[in-house]
C-alpha positions as CSV (number, residue, x, y, z in Angstrom):
1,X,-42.6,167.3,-74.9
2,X,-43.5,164.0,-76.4
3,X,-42.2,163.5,-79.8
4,X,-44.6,163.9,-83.3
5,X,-45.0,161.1,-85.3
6,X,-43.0,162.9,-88.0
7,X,-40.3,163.7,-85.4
8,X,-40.4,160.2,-84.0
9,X,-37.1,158.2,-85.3
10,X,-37.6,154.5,-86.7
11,X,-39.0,151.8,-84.4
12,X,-35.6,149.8,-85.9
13,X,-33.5,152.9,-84.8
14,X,-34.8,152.9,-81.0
15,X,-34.4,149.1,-80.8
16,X,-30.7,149.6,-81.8
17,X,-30.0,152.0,-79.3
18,X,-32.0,149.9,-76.6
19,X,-29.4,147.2,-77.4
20,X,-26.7,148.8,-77.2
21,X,-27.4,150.5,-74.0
22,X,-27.8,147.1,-72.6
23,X,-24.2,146.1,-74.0
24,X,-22.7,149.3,-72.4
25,X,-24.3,148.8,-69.6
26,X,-22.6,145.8,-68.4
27,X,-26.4,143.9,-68.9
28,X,-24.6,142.1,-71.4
29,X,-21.1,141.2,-71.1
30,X,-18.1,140.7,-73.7
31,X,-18.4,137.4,-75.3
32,X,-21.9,137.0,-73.5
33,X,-24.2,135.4,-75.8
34,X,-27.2,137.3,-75.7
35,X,-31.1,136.9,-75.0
36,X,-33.1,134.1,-77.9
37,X,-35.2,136.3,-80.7
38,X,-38.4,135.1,-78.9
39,X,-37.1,136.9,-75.2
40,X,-35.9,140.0,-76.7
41,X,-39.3,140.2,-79.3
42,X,-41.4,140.0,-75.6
43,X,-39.0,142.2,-73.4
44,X,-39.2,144.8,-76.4
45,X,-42.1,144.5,-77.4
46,X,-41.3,144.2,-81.0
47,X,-41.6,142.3,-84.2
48,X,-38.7,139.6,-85.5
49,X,-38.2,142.2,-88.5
50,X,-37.7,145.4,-86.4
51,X,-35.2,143.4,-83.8
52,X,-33.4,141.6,-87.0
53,X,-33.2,145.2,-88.0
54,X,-31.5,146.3,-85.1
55,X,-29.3,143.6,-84.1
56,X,-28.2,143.6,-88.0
57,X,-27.0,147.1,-87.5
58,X,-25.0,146.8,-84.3
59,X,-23.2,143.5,-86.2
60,X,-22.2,145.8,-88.9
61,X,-21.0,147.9,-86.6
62,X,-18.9,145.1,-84.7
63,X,-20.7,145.5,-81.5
64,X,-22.5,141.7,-82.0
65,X,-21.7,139.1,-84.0
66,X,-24.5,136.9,-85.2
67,X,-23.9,133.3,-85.4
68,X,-25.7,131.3,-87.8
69,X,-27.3,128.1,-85.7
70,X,-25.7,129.4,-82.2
71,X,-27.0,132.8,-81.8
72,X,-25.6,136.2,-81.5
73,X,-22.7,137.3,-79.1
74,X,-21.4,140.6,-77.3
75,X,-18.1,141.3,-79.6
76,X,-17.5,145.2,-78.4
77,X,-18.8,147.6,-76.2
78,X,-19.0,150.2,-78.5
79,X,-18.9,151.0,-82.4
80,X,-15.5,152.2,-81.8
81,X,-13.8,148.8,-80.2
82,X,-15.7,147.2,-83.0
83,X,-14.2,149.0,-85.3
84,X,-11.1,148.5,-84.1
85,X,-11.7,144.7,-83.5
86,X,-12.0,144.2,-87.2
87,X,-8.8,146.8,-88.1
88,X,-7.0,144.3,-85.6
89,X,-7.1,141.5,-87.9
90,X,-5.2,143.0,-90.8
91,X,-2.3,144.1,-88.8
92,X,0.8,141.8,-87.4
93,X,1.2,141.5,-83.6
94,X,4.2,143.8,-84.1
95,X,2.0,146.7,-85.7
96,X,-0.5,146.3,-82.3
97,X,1.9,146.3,-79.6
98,X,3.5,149.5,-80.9
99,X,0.0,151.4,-80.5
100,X,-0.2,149.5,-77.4
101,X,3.1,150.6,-76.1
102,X,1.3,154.7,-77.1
103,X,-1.3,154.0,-75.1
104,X,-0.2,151.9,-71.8
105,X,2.3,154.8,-71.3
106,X,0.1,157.9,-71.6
107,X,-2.2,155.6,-69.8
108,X,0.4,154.9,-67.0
109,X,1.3,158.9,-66.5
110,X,-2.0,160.3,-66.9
111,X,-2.7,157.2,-63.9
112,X,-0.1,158.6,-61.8
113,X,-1.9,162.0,-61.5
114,X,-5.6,160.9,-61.5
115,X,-5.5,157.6,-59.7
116,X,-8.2,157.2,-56.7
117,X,-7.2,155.0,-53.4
118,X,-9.8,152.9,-54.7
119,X,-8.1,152.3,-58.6
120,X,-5.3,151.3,-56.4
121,X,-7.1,149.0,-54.4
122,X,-8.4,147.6,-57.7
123,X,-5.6,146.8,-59.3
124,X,-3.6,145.5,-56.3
125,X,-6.5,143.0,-56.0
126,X,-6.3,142.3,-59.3
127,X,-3.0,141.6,-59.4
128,X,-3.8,139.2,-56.6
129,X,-6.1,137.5,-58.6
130,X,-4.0,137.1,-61.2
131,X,-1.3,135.5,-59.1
132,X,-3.7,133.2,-58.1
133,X,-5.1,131.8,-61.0
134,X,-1.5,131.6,-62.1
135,X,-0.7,129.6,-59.7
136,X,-3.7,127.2,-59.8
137,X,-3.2,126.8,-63.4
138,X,-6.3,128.7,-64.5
139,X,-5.3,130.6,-67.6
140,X,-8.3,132.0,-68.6
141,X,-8.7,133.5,-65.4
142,X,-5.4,134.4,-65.8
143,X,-5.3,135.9,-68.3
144,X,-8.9,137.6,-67.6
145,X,-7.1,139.3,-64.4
146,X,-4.1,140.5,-66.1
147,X,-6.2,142.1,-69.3
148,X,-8.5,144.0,-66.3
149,X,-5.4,145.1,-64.7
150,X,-4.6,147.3,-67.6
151,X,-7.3,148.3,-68.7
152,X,-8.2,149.3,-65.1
153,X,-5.2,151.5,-65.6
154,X,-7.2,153.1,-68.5
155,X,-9.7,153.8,-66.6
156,X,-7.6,155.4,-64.0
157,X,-5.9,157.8,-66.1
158,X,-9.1,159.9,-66.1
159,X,-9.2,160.4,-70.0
160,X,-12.6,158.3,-70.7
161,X,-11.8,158.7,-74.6
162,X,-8.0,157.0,-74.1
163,X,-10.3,154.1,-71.6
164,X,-12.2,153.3,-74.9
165,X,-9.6,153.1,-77.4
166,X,-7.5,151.3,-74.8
167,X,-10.7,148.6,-74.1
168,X,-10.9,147.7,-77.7
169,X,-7.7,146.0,-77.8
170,X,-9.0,143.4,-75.5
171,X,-9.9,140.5,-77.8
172,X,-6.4,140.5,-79.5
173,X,-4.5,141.1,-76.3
174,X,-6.4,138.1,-74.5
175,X,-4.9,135.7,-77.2
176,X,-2.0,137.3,-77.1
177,X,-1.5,136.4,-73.3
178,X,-2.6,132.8,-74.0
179,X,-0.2,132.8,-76.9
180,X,2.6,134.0,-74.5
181,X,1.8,131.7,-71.4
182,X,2.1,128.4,-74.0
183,X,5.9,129.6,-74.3
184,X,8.5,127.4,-72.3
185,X,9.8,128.8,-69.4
186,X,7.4,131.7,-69.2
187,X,6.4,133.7,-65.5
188,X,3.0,134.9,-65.7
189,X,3.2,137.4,-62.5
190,X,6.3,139.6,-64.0
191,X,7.0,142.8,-61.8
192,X,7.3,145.0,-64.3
193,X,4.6,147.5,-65.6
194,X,2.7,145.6,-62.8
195,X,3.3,145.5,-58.9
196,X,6.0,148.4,-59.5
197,X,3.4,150.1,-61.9
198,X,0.9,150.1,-59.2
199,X,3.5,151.3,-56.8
200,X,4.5,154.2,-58.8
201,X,0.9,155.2,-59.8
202,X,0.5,155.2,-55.2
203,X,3.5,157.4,-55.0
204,X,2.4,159.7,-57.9
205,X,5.6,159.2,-59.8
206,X,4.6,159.2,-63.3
207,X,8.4,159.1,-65.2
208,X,8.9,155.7,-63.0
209,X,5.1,154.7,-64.0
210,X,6.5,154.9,-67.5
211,X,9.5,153.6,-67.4
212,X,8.2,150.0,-65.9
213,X,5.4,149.9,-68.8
214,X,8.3,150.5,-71.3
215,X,10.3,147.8,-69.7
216,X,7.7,145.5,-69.8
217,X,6.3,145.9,-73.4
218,X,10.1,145.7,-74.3
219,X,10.3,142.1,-73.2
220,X,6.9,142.2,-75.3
221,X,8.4,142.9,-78.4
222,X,11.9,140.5,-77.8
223,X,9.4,137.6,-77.4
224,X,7.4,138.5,-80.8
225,X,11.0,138.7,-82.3
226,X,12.5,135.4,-81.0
């Protein structure tokens, strides 16, 4: 039943929700910058007051971020990874990677009992990837592979509310990873919480799954300390 004009919510309200639909999606990627005024007004179908309206709203909420003179970019996926976007930045790397280290393992168990052939598949050929641009000297891609990797392994453990927290660490972990591969002496393809985390998510051995994420975040924390 159509909805009364009294029942009807705000033109500025349905806008808002149209965008971010298209940022969950996957229409608009992170970092994407999105769409001019003039595009979005014609593919809407609304005025520049009801769309400032709306994309004001979803840059409160840390989903875009509007750029005076540039335009306005994808920054989260969801009011939650905006929110914790922003909480990032008044915390030390020390304070993130030991919510990290909460999350990769319950994400690394709860992976080794829900895991599909096909998550497996993923990350191996991520992992692959990874190696690659590694090796070509291509650390953005390098680091872009190694982010999806675990945050694949999010996905995989089956707990879509764990995925989303998990996803809205991936600004600071990305410059975290660049941070890391500037470091003399530094391998970007470690094993651990990686090819043997994969292997033990296959085998369905979720105490090993743990045990190489621990390891790895350790080395983690002993390079934030040095």
């Amino acid at each position: 039943m159509a909805l009364s004009p009294a029942s009807r919510p705000p033109l500025a309200d349905e806008v808002t929700a149209k965008l971010r639909a298209m940022v969950q999606s996957g229409e608009w990627s992170l970092n994407q910058r999105i769409p001019s005024e003039t595009e979005l007004m014609a593919g809407l179908g609304v005025s520049r007051g009801t769309l400032r309206e709306a994309t004001k709203a979803l840059a409160h909420s840390g989903i875009l971020e509007v750029r005076r003179g540039d335009g306005t970019y994808v920054r989260a996926t969801s009011e939650i990874s905006g929110a914790a976007r922003r909480m990032y930045q008044d915390h030390t790397e020390e304070h993130i990677l030991e919510v990290r280290l909460a999350l990769d393992t319950q994400a690394a168990r709860l992976a080794a009992r829900n895991a599909t052939a096909d998550d497996v598949t993923a990350l191996r050929g991520l992992l692959a990837s990874r190696d690659q641009a590694w090796s070509g000297e291509d650390y953005g891609a390098w680091a872009r592979a190694d982010w999806e990797f675990h945050e694949r392994v999010a996905q995989a453990s089956g707990n879509p509310l764990l995925h989303e927290l998990y996803a809205s660490f991936g600004a600071a972990f990305h410059q975290d990873l660049l941070r890391q591969q500037r470091r003399p002496g530094f391998d970007g393809r470690p094993h651990e919480g990686h090819d043997l985390l994969v292997d033990a998510i296959e085998r369905r051995d979720a105490e090993a799954a743990v045990a190489t994420v621990n390891r790895n975040l350790n080395s983690c924390a002993e390079w934030l300390a040095a």
